[in-house]
C-alpha positions in Angstrom: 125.1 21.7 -105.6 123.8 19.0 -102.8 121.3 16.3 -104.4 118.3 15.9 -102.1 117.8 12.4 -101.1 114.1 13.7 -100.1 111.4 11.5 -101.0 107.9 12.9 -100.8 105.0 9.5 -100.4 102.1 11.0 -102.1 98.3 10.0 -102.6 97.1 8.0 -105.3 93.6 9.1 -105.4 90.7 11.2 -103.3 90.8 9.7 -100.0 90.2 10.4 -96.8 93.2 9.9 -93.9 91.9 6.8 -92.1 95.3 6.4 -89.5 98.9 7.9 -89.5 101.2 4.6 -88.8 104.0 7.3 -88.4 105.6 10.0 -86.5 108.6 12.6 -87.4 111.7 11.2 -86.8 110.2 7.6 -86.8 113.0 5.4 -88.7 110.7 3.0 -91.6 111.9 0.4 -93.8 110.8 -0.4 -97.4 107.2 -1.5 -97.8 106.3 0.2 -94.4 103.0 1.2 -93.8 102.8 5.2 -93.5 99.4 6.3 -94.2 96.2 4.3 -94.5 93.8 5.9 -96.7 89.8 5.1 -97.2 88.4 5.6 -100.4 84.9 3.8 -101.1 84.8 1.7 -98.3 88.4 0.1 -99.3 91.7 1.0 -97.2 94.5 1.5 -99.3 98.0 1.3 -97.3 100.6 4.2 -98.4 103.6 2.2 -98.1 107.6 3.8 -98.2 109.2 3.0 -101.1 112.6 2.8 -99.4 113.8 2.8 -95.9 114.2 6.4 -94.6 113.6 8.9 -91.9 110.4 10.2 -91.8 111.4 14.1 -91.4 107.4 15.6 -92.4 104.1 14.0 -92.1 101.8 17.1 -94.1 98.5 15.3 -92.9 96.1 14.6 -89.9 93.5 11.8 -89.3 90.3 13.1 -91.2 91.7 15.2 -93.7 90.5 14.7 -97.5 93.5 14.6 -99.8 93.6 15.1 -103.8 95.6 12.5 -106.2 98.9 14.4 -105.9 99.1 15.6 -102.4 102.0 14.8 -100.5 101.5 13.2 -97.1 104.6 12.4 -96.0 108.4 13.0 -96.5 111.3 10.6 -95.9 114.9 11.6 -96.0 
């Protein structure tokens, strides 16, 4: 059975989506801005933890994501 080399970047904390820095098929390197969140006045940058293919982006500017929720996949 295949391995999946997926990597899912996922929020830290209740935030809202301040800017998407990527697009689908957008190639990133490690340490790459994705996502910028706003929580409490403070931006906090979603950066890729490896380089990758961004193959999913699961949110839009102005959306209000939980600890947990994936916002964007790499491959």
């Amino acid at each position: 059975m295949a391995r999946s080399t997926s990597l899912e970047i996922v929020s830290e904390l209740v935030a809202n989506v301040l800017t998407i820095e990527v697009a689908e098929g957008d190639r990133v390197e490690a340490g790459d801005t994705v996502v910028l969140l706003e929580s409490m006045k403070m931006e906090i940058p979603m950066l890729a933890e490896r380089a990758g293919t961004v193959t999913a982006v699961k949110v839009t500017v102005g959306d209000v994501v939980q600890d947990g929720d994936v916002l964007v996949v790499l491959d």
